[in-house]
N, C-alpha and C positions, 0 to 999 in steps of 0.2 A: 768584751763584755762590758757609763758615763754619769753660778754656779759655788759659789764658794759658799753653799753655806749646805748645812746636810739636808737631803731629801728624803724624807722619809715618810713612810707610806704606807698607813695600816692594810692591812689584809681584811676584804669583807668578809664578815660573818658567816660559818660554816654552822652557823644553831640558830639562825632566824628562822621561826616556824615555818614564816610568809617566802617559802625558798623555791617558786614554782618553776621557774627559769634555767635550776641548772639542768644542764647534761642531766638525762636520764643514766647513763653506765659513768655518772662521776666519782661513785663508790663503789664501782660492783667490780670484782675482778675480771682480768684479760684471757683465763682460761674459760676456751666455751660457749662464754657468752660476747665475744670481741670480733666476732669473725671479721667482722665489718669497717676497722681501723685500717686505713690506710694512711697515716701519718706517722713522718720518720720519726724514731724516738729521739728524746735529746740529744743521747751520747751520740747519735750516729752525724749529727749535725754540726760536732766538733773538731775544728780544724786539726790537721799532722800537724802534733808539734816535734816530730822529730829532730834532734840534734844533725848538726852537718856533719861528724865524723865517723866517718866506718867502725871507727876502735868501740867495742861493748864488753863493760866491765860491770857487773851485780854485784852489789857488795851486800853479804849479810843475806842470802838468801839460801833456804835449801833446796840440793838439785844441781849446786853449780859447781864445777871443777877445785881442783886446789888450786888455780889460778883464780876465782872468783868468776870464771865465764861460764854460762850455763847453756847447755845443748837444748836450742828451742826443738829439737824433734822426737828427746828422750820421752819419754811418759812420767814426768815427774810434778805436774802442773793441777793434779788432782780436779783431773772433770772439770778443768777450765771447757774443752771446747762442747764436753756435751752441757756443759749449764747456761751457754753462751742465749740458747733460746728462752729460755727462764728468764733471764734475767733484761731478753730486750722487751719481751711481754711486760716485765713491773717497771720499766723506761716506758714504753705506751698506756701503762695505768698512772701512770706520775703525770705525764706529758696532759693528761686529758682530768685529772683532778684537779689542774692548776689554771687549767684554762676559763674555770668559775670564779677564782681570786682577782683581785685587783693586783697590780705588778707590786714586787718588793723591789725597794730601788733604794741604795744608802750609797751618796758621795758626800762625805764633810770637805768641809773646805782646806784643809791640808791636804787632801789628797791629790787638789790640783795643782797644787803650787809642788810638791814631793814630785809627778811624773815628772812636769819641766826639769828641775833639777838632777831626776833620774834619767834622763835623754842625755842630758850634758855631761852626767861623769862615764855614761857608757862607754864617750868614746877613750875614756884612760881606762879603761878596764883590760886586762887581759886576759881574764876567765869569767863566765855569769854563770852566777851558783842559783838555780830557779828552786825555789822552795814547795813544795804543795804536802797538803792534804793527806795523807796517804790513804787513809776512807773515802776521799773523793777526787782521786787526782785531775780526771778528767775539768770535774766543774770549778777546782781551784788553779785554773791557768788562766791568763789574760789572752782576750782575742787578739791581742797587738803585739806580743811576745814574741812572736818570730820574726814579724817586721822590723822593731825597734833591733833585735841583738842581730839581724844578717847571717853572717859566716862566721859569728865572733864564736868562741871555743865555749862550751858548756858543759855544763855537768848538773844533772833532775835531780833532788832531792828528794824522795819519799818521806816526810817525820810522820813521826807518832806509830811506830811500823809494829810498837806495842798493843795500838789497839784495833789493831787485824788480825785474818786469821792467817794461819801460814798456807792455806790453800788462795786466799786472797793474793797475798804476797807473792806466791808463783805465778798465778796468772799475769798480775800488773810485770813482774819481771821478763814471763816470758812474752807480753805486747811489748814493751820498751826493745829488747833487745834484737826482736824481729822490725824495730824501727832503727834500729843501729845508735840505739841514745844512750850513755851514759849515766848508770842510777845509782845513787845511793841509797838506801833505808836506813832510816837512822829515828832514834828516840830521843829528842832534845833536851828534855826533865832528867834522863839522867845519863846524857850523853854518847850511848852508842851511837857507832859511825861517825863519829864527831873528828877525829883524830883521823879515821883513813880518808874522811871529806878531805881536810888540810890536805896529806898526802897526794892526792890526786888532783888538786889543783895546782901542788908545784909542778906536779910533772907533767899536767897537761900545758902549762905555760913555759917549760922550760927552753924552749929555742927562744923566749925573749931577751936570756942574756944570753945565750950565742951571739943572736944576731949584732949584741951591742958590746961583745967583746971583737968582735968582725971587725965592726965601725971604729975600734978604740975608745968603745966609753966603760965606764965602772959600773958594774954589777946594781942592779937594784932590785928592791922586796916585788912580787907577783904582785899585781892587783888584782882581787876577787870582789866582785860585785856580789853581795846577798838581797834578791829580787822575789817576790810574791805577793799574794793578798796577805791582808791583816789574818794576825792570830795562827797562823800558819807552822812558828813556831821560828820564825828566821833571827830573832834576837836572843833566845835560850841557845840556837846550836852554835853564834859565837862566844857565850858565855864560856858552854863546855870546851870551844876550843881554846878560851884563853884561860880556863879556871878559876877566872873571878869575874864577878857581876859589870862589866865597862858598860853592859847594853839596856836599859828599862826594859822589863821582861816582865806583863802580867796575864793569865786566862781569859783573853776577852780583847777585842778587836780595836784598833786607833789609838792603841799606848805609844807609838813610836813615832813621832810625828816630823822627825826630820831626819836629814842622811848625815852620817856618820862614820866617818872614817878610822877604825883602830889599828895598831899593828897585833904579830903574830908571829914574833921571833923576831928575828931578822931577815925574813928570807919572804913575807907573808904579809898583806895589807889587805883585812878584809872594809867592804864599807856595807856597813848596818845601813836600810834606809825602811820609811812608812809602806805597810800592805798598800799596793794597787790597785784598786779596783777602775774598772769600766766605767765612762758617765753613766751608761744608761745598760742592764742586764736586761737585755732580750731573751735568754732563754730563761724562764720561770722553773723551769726542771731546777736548772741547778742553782738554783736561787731559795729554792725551797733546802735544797740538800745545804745549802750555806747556813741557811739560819738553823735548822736541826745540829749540824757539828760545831754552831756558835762563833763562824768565821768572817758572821755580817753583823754589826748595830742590832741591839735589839728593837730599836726603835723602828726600825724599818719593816717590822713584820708584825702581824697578832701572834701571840704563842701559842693559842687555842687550836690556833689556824693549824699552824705549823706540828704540834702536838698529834691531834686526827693525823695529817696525813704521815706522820712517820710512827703511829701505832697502825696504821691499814701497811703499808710497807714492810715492819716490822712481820705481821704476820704473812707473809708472802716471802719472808727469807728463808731458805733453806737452812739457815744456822740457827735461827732463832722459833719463829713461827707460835703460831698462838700459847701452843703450852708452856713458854719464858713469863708471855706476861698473865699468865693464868697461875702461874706456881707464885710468882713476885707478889702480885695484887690479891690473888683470892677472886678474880674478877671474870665471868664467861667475856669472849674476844666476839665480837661479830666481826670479820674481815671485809664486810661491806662496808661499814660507817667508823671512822676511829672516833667520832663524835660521840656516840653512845656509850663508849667504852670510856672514852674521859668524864663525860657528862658522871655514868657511875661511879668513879675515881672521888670525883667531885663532895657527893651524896656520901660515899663511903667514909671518908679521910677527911675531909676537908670545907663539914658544914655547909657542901651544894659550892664553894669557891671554885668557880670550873678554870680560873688563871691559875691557881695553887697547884690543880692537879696537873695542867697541863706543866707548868713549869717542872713537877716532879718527874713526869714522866721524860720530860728531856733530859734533867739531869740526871736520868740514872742511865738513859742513852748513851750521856757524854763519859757517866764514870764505869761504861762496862756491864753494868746489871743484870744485862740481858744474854753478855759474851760479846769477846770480841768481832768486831765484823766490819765490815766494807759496803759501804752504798753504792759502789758501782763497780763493774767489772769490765774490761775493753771490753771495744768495740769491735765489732767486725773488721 
């Protein structure tokens, strides 16, 4: 998902009267009236990022053994596979609302100088700890992620596993585990999973001092690389695991601007480095889902923009759907246009400031308002 200086890239206007050009069904919903879409949604167009090792351990989920292993065949996944069609339908209403924007694209210039450097310390790494999203896991990986790490040992990080539901959380646990990858859920802010991450990075690296008491050398600390996009949360989960602030850790994307190596006892060297991103996001699906969960520049996007389409998405969630923001707002939802619906916001709250409402309406996104939930669920 690509020079040194940031590219950023307003979103055209979703409230230009003069808007005769878009898509006729660019707000209309995909029940019904969609018959006619034959393009694959985003998710389905995202690479296995499967881990290379057979071994699958869930941590923090319910459903799963007192081992931490979860039986993908039990019935515990709550209506993952009958919602699976719901939700590729609001993937082909994303996919086709986005294709009227102009592209959102943010690469500052750290971030090219941070991958080269991320290449070069890979090869001393002997575990990669990949960070994402846990609302988006999908559109928070890098297209290059499997190629850069090889066969190297890893372990997926789920954060924020607070602000999902727990029917979410089963799903993403039971597709991970049917890919044989190694997940952990974890809440970075106040540290669950922090402590059994540690754990399981000793022991998945642990034949590296075998092998070097074989040879006759002395024992030395794990290396774990900590890898993902900006804002992800990968500087707060080594806070928690070392109990004090070593890492710049703040809400909002490009605080970390270089790699960093700390230790972690004596036995544990993790290295902090800057979110990832792609020069260039080709897929606008999850580009849009980036700047909605605040894991891209805001410079890179109109809010307005982004606001609409995750009040139309909003009402299309099973968890949430128009009556959250009808009870929240005071406001009737039209689920064809979120433009309408903020434009009101605007009028209502905020003296016709239609950026004020939109920025409100993301931030209560970001803090819950509406319940927790997940923008995206596996794929097929």
């Amino acid at each position: 998902m690509s020079s040194s200086i940031v590219m950023s890239v307003q979103l055209s206007s979703l409230w230009l009267h003069n808007f005769p050009a878009v898509t006729p069904s660019l707000f209309l919903p995909s029940g019904g009236g969609g018959g006619g879409r034959s393009s694959p949604s985003a998710l389905s167009a995202t690479p296995n990022l499967s881990s290379h090792s057979p071994t699958v351990q869930i941590v923090g989920v319910k459903g799963h053994d007192g081992y931490g292993n979860v039986n993908v065949n039990s019935n515990v996944f709550g209506g993952f596979q009958g919602d699976n069609d719901y939700w590729s339908d609001l993937d082909n209403d994303l996919y086709y609302w986005t294709k009227a924007l102009r592209p959102v694209q943010w690469f500052p210039g750290h971030i090219a100088k941070a991958e080269k450097e991320l290449k070069e310390q890979l090869r001393l790494m002997d575990v990669v700890i990949e960070v994402r999203d846990g609302r988006i896991p999908m559109s928070t990986t890098h297209p290059q992620m499997d190629l850069w790490l090889g066969n190297r040992r890893r372990i997926l990080v789920l954060n924020r596993e607070d602000m999902i539901s727990t029917a979410d959380r089963n799903a993403w646990a039971a597709y991970f585990a049917k890919q044989g990858t190694k997940v952990v859920f974890s809440n970075g802010q106040l540290g669950m999973g922090t402590m059994k991450l540690g754990r399981l990075a000793k022991e998945l690296a642990a034949d590296v001092n075998i092998k070097r008491r074989a040879k006759g050398l002395l024992p030395r600390p794990v290396r774990a690389g900590i890898v993902g996009y900006p804002n992800v949360g990968k500087s707060s989960l080594i806070n928690r695991l070392l109990k004090r602030r070593m890492c710049p850790a703040a809400p909002r994307p490009g605080v970390t601007r270089e790699l960093r190596w700390v230790c972690f006892g004596k036995d544990l060297e993790l290295l902090d480095s800057p979110g990832i991103l792609p020069m260039r996001i080709s897929d606008q699906s999850a580009a849009i889902k980036l700047a909605i969960c605040d894991d891209i520049g805001e410079r890179s996007y109109d809010v307005t923009d982004v606001a609409a389409i995750l009040v139309q998405m909003l009402t299309k969630l099973p968890a949430v759907g128009g009556d959250a923001l009808r009870k929240r707002y005071k406001i009737d939802v039209d689920s064809k246009c979120g433009k309408t619906f903020v434009e009101k916001l605007a009028l209502q709250v905020f003296n016709g400031n239609v950026q004020q409402a939109a920025f409100r309406v993301l931030s209560d996104f970001r803090k819950g308002k509406f319940g927790w939930t997940a923008l995206e669920r596996p794929p097929r």
